[in-house]
N, C-alpha and C positions, 0 to 999 in steps of 0.2 A: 432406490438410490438416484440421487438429483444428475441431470447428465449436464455437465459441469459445461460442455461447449455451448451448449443454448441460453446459459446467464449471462448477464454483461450488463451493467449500471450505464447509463446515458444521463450526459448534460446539455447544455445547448450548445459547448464546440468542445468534445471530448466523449468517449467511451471509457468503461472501465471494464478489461478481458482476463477473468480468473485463467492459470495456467494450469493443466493436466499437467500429474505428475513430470511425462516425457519433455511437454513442452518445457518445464521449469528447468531442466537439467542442460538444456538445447539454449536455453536461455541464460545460464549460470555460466557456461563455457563460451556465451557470445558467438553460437555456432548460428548463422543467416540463414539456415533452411529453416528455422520457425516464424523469421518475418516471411518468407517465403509461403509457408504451410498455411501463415493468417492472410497471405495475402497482401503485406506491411510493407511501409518502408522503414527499416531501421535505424531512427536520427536518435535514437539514447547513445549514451559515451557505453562505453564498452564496462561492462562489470568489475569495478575494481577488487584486489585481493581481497580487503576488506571484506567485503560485500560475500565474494565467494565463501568466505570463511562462515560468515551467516549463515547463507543458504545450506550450505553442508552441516551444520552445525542445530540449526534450527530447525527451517522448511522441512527439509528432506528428511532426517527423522521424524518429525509430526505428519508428515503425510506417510512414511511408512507406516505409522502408529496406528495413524487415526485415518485410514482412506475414505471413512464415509462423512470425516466432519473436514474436507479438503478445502472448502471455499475461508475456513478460518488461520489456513497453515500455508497458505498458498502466495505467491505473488500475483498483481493480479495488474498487469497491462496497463500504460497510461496511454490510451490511443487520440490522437488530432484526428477529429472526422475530415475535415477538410483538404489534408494532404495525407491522410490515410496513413501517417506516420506514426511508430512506436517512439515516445518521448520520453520515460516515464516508467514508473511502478511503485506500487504499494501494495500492504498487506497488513494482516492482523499478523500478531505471535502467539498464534493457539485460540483456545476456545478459551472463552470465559470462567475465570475461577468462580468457585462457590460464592463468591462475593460478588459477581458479575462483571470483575474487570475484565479486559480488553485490553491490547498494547497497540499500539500503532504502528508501522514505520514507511517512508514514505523516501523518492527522489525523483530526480526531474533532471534531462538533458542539459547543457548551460546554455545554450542557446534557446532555450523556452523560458528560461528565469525570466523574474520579473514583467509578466506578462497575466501572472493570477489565475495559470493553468493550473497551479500545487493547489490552489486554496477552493477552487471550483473542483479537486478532485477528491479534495479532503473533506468536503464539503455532502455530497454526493456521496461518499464510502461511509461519512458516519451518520450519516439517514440511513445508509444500508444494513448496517453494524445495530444501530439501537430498535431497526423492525425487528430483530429477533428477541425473545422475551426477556430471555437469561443474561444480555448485557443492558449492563446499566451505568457503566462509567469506562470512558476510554481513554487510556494514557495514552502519555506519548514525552519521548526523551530528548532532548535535543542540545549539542554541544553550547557551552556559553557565548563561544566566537561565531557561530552560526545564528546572524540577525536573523536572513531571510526566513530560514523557519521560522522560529522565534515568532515572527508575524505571521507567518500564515496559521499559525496556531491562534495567537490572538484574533484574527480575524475571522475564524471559526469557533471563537469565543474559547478555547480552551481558557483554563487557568494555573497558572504555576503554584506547585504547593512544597515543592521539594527544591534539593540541590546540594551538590558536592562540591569537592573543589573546582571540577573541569563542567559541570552540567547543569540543567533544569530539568525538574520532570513537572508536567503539566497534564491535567485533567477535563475532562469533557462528562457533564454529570446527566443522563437521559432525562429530557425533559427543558433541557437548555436548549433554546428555538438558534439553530443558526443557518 
């Protein structure tokens, strides 16, 4: 079994720090002894309901599921090496279907927006995503009124292939250099 605390994706001003089950839960409820425990300072906005409703919904049954495929179900830290600060997180939803997608989903503090920390993180997670064999294409969803994604997606080369009435959904095909 991989020990999940010694992985962590690095860029040139950012880390990327997958959460152990506890930590995710320490993290879901916005409780400060996990910046505490990494060591962090805690600059993300505090976990909206939303968001919680995910994690409980999602995360958390797929890592009770699947505890030994955790780095796919997991959120996984958007750290500023520089002020040692939590900004940030993102995650896959689950392991690769037989067809080898992937989902994406990703946020970022609003005092870190537009600075190209999302796009250097997303950037980074799907070099990490398509070194595994079994993915080959990674989605990712994003509200229509949400530009900023929107581009950090294009700038990571995704491409839109879908959409409803309120969405976009958008693809990343392995083998697309970004």
């Amino acid at each position: 079994m991989t020990d999940i605390n010694k992985i962590q994706i690095e860029t040139a001003r950012l880390y990327l720090k997958p959460l152990t089950f506890n930590q995710l839960i320490s993290y879901k409820d916005h409780d400060l002894s996990l910046a505490t425990e990494l060591n962090l300072i805690p600059k993300y906005d505090p976990v909206v309901e939303e968001f919680v409703v995910i994690i409980e919904s999602c995360n958390i049954p797929y890592i009770q599921h699947h505890p030994d495929n955790i780095l796919f179900g997991t959120l996984w830290l958007i750290v500023h090496k520089e002020q040692q600060a939590i900004i940030g997180d993102i995650s896959l939803k689950g392991a690769p279907s037989d067809k080898g997608l992937v989902e994406v989903g990703y946020g970022i503090g609003a005092e870190y927006r537009k600075n190209g920390y999302m796009s250097e993180a997303l950037k980074a997670f799907t070099h990490w995503a398509f070194a595994h064999p079994d993915v080959h294409i990674i989605l990712a969803e994003t509200d229509k009124a949400n530009i900023a994604s929107q581009k950090t997606l294009i700038k990571n080369h995704f491409q839109p292939f879908a959409e409803t009435d309120t969405n976009f959904w958008w693809r990343l095909d392995k083998g697309i250099i970004n």
